[in-house]
LUMBATOR-414492 format. One line per 8 residues: for each residue z, x, y of N, C-alpha, C, O. Coordinates in steps of 0.02 Angstrom, whole numbers, plus 50000, padded with zeros to 5 digits. Layout:
Z X Y Z X Y Z X Y Z X Y | ...
***
This chain:
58654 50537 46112 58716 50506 46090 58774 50554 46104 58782 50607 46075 | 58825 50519 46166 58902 50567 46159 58922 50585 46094 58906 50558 46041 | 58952 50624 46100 59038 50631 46038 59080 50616 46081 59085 50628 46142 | 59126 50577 46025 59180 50577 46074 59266 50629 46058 59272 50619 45998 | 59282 50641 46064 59360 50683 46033 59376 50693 45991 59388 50747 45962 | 59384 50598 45964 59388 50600 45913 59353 50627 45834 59379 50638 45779 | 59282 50631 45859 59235 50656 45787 59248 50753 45802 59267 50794 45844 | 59228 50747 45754 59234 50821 45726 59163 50854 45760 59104 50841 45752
59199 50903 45800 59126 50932 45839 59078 50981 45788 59092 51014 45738 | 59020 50971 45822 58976 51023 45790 58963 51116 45818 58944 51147 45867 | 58988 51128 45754 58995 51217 45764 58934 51245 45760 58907 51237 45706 | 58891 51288 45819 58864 51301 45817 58873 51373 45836 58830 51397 45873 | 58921 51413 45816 58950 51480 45828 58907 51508 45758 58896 51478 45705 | 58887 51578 45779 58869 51622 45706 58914 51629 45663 58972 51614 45675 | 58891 51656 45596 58924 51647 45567 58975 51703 45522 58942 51740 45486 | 59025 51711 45519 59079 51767 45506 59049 51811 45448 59002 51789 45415
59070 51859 45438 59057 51899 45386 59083 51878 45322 59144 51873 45316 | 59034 51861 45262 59072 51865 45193 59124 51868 45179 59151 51822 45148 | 59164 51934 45202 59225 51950 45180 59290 51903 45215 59346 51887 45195 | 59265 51895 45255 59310 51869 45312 59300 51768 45309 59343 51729 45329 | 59246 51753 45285 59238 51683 45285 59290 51655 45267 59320 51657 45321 | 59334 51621 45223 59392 51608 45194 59422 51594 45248 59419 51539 45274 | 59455 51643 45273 59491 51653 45314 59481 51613 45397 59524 51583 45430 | 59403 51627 45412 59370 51587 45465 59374 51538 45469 59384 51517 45525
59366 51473 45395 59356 51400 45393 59431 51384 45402 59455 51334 45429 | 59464 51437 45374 59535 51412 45383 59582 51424 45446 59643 51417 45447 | 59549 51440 45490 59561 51449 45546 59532 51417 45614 59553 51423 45672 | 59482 51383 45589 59436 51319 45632 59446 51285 45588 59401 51244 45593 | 59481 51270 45535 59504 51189 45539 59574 51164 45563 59586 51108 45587 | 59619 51216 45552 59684 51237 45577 59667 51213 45650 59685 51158 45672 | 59637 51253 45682 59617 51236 45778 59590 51167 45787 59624 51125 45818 | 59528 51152 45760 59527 51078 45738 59576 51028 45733 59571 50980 45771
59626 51028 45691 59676 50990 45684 59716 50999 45745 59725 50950 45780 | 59734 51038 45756 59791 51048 45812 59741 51030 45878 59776 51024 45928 | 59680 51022 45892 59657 51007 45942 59642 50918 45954 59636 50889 46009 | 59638 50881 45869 59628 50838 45883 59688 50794 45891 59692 50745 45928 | 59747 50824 45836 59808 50787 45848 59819 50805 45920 59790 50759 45950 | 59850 50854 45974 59840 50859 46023 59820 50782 46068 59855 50740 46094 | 59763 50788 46062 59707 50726 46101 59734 50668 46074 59727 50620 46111 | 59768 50656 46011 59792 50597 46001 59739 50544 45992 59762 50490 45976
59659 50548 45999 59600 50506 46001 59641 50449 46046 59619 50392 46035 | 59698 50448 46097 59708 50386 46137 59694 50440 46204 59711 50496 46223 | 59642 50366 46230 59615 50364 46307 59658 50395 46353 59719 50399 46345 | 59627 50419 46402 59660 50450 46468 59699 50400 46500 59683 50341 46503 | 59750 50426 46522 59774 50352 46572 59759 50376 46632 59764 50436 46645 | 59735 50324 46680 59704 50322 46751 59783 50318 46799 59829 50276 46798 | 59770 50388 46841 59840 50368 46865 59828 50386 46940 59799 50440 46943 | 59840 50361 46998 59817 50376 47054 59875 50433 47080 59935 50417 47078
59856 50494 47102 59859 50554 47122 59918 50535 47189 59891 50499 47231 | 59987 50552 47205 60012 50552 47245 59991 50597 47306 59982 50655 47286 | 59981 50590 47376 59978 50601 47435 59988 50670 47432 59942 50703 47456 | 60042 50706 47405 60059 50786 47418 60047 50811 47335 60079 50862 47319 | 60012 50785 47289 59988 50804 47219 59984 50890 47229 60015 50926 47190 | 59947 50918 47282 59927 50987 47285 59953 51026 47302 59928 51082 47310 | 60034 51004 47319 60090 51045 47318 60105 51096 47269 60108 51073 47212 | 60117 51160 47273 60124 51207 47244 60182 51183 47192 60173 51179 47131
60242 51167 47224 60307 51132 47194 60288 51103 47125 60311 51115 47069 | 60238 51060 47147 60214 51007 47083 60197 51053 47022 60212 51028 46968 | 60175 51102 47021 60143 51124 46971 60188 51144 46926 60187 51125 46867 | 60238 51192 46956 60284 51205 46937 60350 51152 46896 60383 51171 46848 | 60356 51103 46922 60373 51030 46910 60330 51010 46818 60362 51001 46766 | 60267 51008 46824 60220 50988 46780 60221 51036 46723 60209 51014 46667 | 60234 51094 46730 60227 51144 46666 60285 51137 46646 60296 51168 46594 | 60324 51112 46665 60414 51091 46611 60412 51046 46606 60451 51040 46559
60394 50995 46619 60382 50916 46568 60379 50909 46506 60341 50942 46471 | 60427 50855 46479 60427 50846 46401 60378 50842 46381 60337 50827 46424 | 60354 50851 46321 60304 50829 46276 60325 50756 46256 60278 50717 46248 | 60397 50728 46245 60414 50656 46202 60463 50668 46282 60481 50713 46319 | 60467 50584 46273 60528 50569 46334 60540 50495 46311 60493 50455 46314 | 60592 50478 46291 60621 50433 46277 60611 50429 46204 60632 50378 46177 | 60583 50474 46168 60529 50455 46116 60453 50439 46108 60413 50434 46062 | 60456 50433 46184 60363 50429 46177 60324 50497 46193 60341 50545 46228
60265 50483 46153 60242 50536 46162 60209 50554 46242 60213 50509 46284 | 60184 50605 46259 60163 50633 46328 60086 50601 46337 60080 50564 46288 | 60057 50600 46354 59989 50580 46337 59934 50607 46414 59958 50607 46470 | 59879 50622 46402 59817 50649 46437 59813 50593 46498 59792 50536 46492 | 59838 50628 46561 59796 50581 46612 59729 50604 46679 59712 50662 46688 | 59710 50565 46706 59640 50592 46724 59666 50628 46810 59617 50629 46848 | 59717 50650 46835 59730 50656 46912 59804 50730 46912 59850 50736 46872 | 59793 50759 46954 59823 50821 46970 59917 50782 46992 59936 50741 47034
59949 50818 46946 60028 50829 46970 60022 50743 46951 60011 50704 46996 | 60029 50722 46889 60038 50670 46846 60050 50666 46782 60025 50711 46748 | 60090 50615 46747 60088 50619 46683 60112 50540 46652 60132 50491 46684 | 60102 50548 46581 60108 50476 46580 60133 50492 46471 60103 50525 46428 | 60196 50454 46467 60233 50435 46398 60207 50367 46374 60205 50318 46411 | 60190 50368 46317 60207 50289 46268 60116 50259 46279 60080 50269 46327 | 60104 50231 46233 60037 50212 46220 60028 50136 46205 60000 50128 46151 | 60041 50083 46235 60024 50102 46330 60078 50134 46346 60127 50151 46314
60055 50141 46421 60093 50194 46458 60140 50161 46461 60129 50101 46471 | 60206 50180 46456 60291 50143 46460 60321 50189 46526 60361 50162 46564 | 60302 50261 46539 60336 50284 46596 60272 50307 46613 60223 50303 46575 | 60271 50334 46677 60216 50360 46708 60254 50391 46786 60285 50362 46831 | 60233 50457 46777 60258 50501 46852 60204 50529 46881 60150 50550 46860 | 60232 50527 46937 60195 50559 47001 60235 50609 47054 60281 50595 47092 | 60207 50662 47047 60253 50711 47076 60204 50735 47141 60145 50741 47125 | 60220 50748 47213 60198 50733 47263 60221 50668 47313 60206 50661 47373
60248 50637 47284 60249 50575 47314 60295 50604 47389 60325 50655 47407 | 60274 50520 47422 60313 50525 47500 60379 50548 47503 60418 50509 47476 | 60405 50596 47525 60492 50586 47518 60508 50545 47553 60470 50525 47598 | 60580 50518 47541 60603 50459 47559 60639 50460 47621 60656 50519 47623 | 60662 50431 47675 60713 50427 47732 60767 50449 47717 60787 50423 47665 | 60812 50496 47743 60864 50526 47735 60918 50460 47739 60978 50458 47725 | 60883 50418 47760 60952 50347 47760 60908 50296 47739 60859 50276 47770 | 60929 50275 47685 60904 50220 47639 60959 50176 47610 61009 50202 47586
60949 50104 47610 60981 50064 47576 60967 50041 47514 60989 49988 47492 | 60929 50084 47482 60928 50075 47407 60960 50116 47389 60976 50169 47417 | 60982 50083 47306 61062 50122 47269 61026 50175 47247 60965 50170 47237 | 61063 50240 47237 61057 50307 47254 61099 50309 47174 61153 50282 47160 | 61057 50348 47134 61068 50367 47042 61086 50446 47062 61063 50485 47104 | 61131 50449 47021 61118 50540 46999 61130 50560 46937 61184 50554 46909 | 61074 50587 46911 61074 50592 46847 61079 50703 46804 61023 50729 46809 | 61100 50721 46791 61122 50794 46795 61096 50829 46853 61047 50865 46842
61128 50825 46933 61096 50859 46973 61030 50838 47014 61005 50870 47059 | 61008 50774 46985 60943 50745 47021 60952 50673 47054 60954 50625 47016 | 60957 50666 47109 60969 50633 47158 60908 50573 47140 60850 50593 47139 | 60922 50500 47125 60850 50456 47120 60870 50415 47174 60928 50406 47191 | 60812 50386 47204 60813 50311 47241 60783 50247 47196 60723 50235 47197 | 60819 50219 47168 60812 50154 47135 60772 50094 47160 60791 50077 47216 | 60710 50050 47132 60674 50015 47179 60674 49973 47132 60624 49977 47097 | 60722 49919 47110 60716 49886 47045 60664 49809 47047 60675 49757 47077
60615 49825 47011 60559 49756 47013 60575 49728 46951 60605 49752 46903 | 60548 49672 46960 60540 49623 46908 60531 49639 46825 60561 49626 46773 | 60470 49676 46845 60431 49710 46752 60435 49773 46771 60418 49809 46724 | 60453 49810 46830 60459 49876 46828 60514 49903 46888 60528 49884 46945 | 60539 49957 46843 60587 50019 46922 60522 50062 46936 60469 50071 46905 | 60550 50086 46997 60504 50140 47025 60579 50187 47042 60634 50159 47045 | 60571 50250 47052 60648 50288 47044 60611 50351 47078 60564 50374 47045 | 60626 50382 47141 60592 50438 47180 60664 50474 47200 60710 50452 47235
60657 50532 47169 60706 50597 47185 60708 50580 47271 60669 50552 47310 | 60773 50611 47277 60777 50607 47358 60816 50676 47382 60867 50698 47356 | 60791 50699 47424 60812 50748 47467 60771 50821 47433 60790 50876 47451 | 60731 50815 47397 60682 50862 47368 60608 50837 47392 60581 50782 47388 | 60585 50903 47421 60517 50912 47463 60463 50951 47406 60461 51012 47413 | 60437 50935 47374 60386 50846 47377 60428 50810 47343 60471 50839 47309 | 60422 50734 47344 60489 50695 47299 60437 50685 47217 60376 50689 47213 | 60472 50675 47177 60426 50634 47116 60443 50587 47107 60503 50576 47117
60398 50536 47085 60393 50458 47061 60404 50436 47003 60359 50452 46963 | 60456 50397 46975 60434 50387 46901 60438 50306 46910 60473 50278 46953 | 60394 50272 46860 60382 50196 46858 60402 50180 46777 60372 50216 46738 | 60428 50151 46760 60448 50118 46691 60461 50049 46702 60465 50018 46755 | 60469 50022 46627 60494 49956 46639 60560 49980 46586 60562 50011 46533 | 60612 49947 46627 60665 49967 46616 60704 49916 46541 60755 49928 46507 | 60662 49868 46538 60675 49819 46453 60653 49864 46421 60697 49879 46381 | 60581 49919 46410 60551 49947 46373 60606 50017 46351 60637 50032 46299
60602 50042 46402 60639 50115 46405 60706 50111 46472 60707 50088 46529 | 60765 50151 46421 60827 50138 46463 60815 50197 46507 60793 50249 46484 | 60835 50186 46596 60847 50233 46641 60892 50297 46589 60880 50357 46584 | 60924 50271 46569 60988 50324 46535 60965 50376 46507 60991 50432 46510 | 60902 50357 46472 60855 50427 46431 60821 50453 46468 60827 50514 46477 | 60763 50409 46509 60719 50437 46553 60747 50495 46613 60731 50552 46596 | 60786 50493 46682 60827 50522 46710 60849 50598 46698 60834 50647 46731 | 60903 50592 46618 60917 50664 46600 60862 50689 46578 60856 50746 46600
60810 50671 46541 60773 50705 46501 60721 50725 46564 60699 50779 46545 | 60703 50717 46603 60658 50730 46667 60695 50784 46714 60663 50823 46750 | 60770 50782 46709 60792 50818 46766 60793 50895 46749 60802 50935 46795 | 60784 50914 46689 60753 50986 46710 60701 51014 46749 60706 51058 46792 | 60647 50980 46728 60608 50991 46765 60575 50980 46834 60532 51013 46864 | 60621 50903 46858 60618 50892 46925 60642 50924 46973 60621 50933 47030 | 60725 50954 46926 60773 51003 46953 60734 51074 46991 60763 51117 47025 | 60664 51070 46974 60655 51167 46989 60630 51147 47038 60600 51197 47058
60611 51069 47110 60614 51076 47143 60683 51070 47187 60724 51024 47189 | 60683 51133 47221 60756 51150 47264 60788 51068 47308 60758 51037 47352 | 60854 51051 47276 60885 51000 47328 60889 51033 47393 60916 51088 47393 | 60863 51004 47458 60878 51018 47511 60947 50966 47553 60979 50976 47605 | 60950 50908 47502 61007 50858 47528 61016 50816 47481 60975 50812 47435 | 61076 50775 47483 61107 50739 47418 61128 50671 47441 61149 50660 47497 | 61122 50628 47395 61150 50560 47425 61231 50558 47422 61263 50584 47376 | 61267 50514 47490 61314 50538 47521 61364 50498 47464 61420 50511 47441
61314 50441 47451 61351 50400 47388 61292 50382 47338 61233 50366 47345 | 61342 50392 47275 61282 50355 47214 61311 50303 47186 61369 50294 47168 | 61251 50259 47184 61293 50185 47142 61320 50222 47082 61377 50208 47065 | 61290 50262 47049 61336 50303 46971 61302 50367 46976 61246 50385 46992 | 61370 50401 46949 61331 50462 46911 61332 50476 46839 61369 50445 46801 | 61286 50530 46815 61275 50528 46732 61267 50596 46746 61236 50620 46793 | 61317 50642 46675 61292 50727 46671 61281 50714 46591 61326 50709 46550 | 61216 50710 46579 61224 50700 46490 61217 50789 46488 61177 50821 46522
61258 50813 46446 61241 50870 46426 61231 50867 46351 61214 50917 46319
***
């Protein structure tokens, strides 16, 4: 029979000295808690791995990502240079993705310093940095969560990959500071 995350694992570590016990239980349950809140007991989200995922860039990209973005929380997904907010997933990024044509006729966002290409669908945007090598992907549905939060709150960390070019026009710009 699995365990799954959620149950409380079985410790089969020796066992601390007398003097020190107290102190031990209260320190594996402390880790305990913070490991299970962590995990959130909600499922991995399945997220398919963008084309250039193994870009060095990305990683760098991925270790400054919010923990909350828009308010949702960050949540565990199963694929390299990915991440995914809100339970279900409400945003979901992919960093690696294709960069885009230096001449595109989709409206061009800039949100503090981060250049997006706008792909507006029905139940969802898709929004890919432009003129940054690897580009990142973000997918939302834009009734759920406003561009307005998502955008600034991402562009730190999209920001640490270097602009190599800028769109010549943006349908708007936004500097939330």
């Amino acid at each position: 029979m699995k365990s799954s995350a959620c149950e409380n694992p079985a410790w089969t570590e020796r066992q601390p000295r007398p003097r020190r016990r107290a102190r031990w239980y209260l320190f594996m349950s402390a880790g305990s808690a913070v490991a299970l809140s962590a995990a959130g007991c909600a499922p991995v989200v399945d997220v398919d791995p963008a084309a250039n995922a193994n870009d060095p860039a990305c990683a760098n990209v991925m270790v400054y990502l919010p923990e909350t973005l828009s308010g949702l929380p960050r949540r565990e997904t199963n694929s390299q240079a990915t991440a995914a907010w809100g339970d279900p997933s409400a945003i979901v990024l992919r960093c690696g993705a294709g960069t885009p044509s230096t001449v595109s006729t989709q409206p061009c966002v800039s949100a503090n310093g981060v250049d997006w290409l706008a792909a507006e669908g029905d139940d969802h945007w898709t929004l890919t940095t432009y003129g940054r090598t690897p580009a990142v992907e973000v997918l939302f549905n834009p009734n759920a969560v406003p561009s307005s939060n998502v955008l600034p709150e991402l562009a730190a960390s999209v920001g640490r990959i270097p602009a190599q070019e800028e769109c010549l026009s943006t349908q708007r710009e936004t500097d939330f500071r």
